[in-house]
DRENDO-1510 file (C-alpha; in Angstrom, 1 decimal, always signed):
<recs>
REC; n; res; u; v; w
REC; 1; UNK; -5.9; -17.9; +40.8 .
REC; 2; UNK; -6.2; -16.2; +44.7 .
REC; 3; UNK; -3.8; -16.6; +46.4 .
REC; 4; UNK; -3.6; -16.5; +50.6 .
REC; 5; UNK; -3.8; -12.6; +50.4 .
REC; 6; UNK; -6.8; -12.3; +47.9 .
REC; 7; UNK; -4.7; -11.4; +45.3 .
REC; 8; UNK; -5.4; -13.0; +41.6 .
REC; 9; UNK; -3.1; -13.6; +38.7 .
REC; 10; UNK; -2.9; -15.2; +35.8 .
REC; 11; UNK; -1.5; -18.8; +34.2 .
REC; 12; UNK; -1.2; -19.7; +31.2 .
REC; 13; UNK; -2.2; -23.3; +30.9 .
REC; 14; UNK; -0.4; -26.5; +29.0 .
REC; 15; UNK; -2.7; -26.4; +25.5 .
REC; 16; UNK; -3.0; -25.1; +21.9 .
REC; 17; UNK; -4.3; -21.7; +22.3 .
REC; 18; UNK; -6.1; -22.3; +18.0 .
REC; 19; UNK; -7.7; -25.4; +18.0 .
REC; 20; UNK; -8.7; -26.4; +14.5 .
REC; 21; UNK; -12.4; -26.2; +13.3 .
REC; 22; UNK; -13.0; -26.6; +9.8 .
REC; 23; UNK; -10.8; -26.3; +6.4 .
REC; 24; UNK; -12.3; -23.2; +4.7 .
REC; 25; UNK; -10.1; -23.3; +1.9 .
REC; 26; UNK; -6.9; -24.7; +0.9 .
REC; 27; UNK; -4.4; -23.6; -2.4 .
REC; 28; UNK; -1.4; -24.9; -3.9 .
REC; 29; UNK; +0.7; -22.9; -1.8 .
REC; 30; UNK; -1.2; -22.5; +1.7 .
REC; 31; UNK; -5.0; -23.1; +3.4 .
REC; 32; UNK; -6.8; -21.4; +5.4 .
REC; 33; UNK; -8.6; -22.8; +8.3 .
REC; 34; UNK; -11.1; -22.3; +10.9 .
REC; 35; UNK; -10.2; -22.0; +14.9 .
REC; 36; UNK; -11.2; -21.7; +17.6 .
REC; 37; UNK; -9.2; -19.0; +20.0 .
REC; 38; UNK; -8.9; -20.8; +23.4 .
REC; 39; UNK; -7.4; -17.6; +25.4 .
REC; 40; UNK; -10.4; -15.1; +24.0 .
REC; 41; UNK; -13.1; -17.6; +23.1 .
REC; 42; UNK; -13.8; -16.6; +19.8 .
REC; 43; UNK; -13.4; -18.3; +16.0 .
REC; 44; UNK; -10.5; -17.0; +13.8 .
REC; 45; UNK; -9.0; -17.7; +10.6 .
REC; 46; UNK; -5.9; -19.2; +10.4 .
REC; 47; UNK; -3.5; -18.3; +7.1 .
REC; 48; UNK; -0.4; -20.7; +6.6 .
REC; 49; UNK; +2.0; -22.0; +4.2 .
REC; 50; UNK; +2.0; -26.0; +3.8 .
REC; 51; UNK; +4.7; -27.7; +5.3 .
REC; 52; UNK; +6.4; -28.8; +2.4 .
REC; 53; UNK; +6.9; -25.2; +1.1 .
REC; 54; UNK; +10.1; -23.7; +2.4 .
REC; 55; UNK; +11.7; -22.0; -0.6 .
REC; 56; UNK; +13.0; -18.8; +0.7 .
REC; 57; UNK; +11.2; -16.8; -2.0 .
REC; 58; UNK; +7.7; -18.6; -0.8 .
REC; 59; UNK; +8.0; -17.6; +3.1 .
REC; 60; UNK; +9.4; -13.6; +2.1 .
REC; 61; UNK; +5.8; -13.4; -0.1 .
REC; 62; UNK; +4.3; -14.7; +3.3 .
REC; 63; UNK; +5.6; -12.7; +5.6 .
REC; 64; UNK; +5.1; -9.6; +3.0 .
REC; 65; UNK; +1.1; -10.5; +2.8 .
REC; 66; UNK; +1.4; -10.2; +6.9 .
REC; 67; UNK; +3.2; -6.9; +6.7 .
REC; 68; UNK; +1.0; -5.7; +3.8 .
REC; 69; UNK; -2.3; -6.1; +5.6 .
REC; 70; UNK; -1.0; -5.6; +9.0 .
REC; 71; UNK; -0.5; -1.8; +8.1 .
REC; 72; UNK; -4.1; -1.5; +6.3 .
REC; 73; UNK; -6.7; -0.8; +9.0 .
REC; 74; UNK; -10.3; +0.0; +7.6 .
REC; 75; UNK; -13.5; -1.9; +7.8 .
REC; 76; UNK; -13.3; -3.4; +3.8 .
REC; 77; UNK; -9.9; -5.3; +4.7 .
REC; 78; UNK; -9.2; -8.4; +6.8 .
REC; 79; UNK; -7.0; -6.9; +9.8 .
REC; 80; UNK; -4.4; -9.2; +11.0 .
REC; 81; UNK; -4.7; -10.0; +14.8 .
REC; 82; UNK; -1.4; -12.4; +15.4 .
REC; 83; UNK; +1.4; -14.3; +13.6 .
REC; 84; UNK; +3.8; -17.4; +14.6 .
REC; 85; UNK; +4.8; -20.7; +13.8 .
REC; 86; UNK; +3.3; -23.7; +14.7 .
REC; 87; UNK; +4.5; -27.2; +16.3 .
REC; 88; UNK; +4.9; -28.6; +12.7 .
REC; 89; UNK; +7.0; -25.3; +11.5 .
REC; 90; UNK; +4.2; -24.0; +9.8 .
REC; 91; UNK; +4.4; -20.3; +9.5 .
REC; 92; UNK; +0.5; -18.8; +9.8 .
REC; 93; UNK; -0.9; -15.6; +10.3 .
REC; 94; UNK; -4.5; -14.8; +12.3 .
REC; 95; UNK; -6.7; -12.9; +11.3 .
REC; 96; UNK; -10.7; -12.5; +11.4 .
REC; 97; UNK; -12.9; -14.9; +10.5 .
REC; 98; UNK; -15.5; -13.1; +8.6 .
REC; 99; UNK; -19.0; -14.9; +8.6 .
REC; 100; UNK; -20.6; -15.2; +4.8 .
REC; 101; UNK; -19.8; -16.1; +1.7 .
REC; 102; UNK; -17.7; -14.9; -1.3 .
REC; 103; UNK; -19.0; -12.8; -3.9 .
REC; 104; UNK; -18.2; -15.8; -6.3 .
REC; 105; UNK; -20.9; -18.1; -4.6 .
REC; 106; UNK; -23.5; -14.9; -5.1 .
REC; 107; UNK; -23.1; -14.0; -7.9 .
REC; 108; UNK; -22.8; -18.6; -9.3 .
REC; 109; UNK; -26.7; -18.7; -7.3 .
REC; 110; UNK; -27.5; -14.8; -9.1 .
REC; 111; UNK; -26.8; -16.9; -12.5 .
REC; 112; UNK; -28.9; -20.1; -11.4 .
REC; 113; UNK; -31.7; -17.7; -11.1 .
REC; 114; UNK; -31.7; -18.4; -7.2 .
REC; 115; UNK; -34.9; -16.3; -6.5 .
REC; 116; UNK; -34.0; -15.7; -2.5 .
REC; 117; UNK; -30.7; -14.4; -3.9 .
REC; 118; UNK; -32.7; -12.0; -6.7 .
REC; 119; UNK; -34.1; -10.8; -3.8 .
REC; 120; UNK; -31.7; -10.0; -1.2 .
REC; 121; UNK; -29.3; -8.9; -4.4 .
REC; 122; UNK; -30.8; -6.4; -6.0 .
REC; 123; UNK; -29.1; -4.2; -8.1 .
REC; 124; UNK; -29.0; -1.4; -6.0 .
REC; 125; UNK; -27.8; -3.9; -3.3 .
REC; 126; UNK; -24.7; -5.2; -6.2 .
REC; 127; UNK; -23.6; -1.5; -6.5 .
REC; 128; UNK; -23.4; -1.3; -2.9 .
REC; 129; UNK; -21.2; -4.0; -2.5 .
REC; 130; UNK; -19.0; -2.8; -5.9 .
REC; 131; UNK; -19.0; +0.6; -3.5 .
REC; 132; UNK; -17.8; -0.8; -0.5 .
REC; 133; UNK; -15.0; -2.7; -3.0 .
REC; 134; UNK; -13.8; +0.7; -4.3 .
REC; 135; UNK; -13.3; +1.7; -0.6 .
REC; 136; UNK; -11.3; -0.6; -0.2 .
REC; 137; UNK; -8.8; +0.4; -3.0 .
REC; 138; UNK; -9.1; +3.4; -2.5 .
REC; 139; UNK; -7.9; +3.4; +0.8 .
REC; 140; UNK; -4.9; +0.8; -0.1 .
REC; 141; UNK; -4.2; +2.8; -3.0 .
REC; 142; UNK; -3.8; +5.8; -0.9 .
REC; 143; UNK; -1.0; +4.0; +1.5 .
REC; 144; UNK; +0.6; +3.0; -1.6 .
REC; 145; UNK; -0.6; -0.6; -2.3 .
REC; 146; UNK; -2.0; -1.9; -5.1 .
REC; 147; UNK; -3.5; -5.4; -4.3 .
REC; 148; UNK; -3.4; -7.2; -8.3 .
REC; 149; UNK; -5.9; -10.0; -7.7 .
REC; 150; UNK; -9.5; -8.6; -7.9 .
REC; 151; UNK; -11.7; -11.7; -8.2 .
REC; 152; UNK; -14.9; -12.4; -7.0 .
REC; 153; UNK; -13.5; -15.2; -4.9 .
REC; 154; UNK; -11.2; -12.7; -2.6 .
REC; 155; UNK; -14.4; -10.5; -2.1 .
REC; 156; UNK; -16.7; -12.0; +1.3 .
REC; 157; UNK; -20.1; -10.3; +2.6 .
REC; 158; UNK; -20.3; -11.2; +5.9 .
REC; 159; UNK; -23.6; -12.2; +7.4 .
REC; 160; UNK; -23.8; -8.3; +8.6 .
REC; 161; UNK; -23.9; -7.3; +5.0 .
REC; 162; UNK; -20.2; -6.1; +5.1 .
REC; 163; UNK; -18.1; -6.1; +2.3 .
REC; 164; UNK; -14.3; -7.2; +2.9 .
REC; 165; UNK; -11.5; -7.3; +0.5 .
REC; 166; UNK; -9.6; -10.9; +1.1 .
REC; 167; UNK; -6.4; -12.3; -0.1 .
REC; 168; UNK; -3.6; -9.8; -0.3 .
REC; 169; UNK; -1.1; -12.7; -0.6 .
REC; 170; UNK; +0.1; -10.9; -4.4 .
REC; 171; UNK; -0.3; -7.5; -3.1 .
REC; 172; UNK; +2.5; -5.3; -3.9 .
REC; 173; UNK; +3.7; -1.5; -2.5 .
REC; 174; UNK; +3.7; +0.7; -6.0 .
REC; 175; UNK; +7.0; +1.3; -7.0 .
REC; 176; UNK; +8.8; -1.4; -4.8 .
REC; 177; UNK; +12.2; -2.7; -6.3 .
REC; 178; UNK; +11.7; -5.7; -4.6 .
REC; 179; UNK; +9.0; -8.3; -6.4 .
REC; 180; UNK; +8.8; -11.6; -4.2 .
REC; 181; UNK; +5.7; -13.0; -6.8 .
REC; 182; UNK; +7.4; -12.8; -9.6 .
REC; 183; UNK; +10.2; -14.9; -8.2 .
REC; 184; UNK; +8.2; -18.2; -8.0 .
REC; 185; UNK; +6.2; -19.8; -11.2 .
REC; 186; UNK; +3.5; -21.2; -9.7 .
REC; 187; UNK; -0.1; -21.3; -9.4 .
REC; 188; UNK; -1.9; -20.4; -6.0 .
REC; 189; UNK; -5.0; -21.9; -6.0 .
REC; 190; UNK; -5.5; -25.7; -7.2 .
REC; 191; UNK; -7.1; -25.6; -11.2 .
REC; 192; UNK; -9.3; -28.3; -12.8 .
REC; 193; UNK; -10.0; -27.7; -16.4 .
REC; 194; UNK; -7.8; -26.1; -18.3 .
REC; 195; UNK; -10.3; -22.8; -18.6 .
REC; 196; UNK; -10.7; -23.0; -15.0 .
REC; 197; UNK; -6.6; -22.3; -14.8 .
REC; 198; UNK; -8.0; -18.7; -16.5 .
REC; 199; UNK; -9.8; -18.3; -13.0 .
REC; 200; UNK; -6.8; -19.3; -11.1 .
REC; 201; UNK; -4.0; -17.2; -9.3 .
REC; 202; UNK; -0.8; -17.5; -10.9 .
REC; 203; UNK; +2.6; -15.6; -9.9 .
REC; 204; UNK; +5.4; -15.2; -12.0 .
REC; 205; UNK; +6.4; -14.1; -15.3 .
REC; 206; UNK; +1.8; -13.2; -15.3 .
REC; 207; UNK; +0.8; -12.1; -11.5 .
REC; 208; UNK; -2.8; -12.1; -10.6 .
REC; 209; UNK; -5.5; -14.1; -12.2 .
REC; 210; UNK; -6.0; -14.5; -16.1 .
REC; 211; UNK; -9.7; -13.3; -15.9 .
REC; 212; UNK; -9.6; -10.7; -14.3 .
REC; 213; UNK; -6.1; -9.1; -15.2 .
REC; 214; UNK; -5.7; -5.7; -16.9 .
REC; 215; UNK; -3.8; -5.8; -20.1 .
REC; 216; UNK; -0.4; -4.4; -18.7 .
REC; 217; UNK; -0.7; -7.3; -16.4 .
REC; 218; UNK; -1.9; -10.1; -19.1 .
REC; 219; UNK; +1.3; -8.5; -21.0 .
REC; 220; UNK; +3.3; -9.5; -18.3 .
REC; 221; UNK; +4.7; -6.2; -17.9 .
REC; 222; UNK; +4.6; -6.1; -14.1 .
REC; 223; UNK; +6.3; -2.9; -13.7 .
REC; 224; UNK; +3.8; -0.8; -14.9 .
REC; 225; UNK; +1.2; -2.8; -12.9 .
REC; 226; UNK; -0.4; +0.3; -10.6 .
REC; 227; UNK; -4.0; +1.7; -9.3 .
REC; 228; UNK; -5.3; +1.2; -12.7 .
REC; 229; UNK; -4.8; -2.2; -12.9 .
REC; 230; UNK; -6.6; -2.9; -9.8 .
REC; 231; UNK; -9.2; -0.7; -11.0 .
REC; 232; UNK; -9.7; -2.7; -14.3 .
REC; 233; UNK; -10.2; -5.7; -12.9 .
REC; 234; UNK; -13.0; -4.5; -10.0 .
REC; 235; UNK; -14.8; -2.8; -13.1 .
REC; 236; UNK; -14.3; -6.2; -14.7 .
REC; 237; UNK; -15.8; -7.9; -11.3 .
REC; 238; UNK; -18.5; -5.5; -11.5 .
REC; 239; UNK; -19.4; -5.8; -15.1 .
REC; 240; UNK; -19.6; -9.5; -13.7 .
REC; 241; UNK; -21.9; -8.6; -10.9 .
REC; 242; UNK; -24.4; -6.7; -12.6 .
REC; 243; UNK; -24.6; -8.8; -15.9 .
REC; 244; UNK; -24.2; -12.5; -14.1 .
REC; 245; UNK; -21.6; -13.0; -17.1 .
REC; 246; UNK; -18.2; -12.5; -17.3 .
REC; 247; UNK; -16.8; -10.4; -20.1 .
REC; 248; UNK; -14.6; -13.2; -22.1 .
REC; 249; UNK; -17.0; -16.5; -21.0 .
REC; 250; UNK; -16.7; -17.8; -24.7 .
REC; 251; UNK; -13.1; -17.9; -24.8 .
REC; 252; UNK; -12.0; -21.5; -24.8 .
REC; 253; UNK; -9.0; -21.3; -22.7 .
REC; 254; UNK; -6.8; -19.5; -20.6 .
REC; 255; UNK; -4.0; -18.6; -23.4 .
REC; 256; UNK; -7.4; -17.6; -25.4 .
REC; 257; UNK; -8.9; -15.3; -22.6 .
REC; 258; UNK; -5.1; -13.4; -22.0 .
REC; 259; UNK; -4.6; -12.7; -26.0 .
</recs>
């Protein structure tokens, strides 16, 4: 706005500064969606808790996943740009919206014998992205944060070729006395058959996801959880990767796959 002097300033106007795009995923505790950011003109991603979920316990493992990755800056983790609550009292985080798809979807179309995919994902190419994966941890693992759900489906490339480490809703400080996930029995994500629950984030007396889990954490014996653990599952992710199989596919359920 000028006013009679030249001068400009700025007003904020009447409207939703994230108007909603697309749902890009959506869990049994939370969704993610799509925006668009009407003060900076760009698409986000939007984090938030459904409406119905106020248990204390639920919103402190929230607004520990916002202080968790709001202190990790490096270019394998999703930074966090803002946080609030909405009209409905939805608490959400922002963050940014990274352009691609999940390692899950690559490696599904590297088992259908995709032949654009054999292509692009060579296996030099896989061992890049199981690189950029490790630099990831490695960095977290340095600040003292183990993240205890490495899954194909919380790893994206983004349409540059980046690799960035999603989903640090279970991550944990080593050593913490404090241990929001294990405070609430629930799964995160929405399962369908009952092996799929093996694929499927849980938190509780078990914290992280069945698959993937290293035996300390299968065990339940989530004190000891540590670097290791993350490190067990990203070699299990990568065994994945390269061999477009996982480990335990013949086991018939999930109670099969943790024994």
């Amino acid at each position: 706005i000028e006013d009679e002097a030249g001068a400009f300033s700025f007003r904020l106007e009447s409207k939703n500064r994230y108007e909603p795009v697309k749902l890009l995923g959506q869990g049994g505790m939370g969704e993610v969606v799509l925006v668009e950011d009407q003060d900076i003109a760009r698409r986000v991603a939007v984090k938030r808790l459904l409406p119905e979920l106020s248990h204390p316990s639920i919103l402190a493992r929230f607004i520990d996943e916002i202080r968790t990755v709001g202190r990790l800056e490096h270019p394998n983790i999703v930074p966090i740009h803002d946080v609030g609550v909405d009209d409905l009292g939805r608490y959400f985080f922002v963050m940014k919206y990274v352009e691609g798809e999940t390692l899950e979807a690559v490696i599904e179309k590297l088992s259908a014998g995709d032949p654009d995919y054999h292509a692009r994902y060579t296996q030099e190419r896989r061992i890049e992205i199981f690189l950029g994966l490790l630099h990831a941890l490695e960095y977290a693992h340095d600040k003292g944060v183990v993240h205890r759900d490495i899954k194909p489906a919380n790893v994206m490339i983004g349409r540059f070729g980046e690799v960035v480490l999603m989903d640090w809703g279970i991550a944990k400080p080593v050593g913490a006395a404090r241990d929001i996930a294990a405070s609430v029995e629930a799964q995160v994500a929405d399962a369908g058959s009952p092996r799929s629950r093996a694929f499927t984030t849980r938190v509780g007396s078990i914290i992280g996801t069945p698959a993937y889990m290293a035996p300390e954490q299968a065990r339940g014996e989530n004190d000891r959880i540590d670097a290791r653990s993350d490190l067990f599952s990203a070699c299990v992710l990568f065994h994945e990767l390269i061999c477009l199989r996982h480990y335990l596919a013949d086991a018939p359920s999930m109670e099969a796959m943790l024994e």
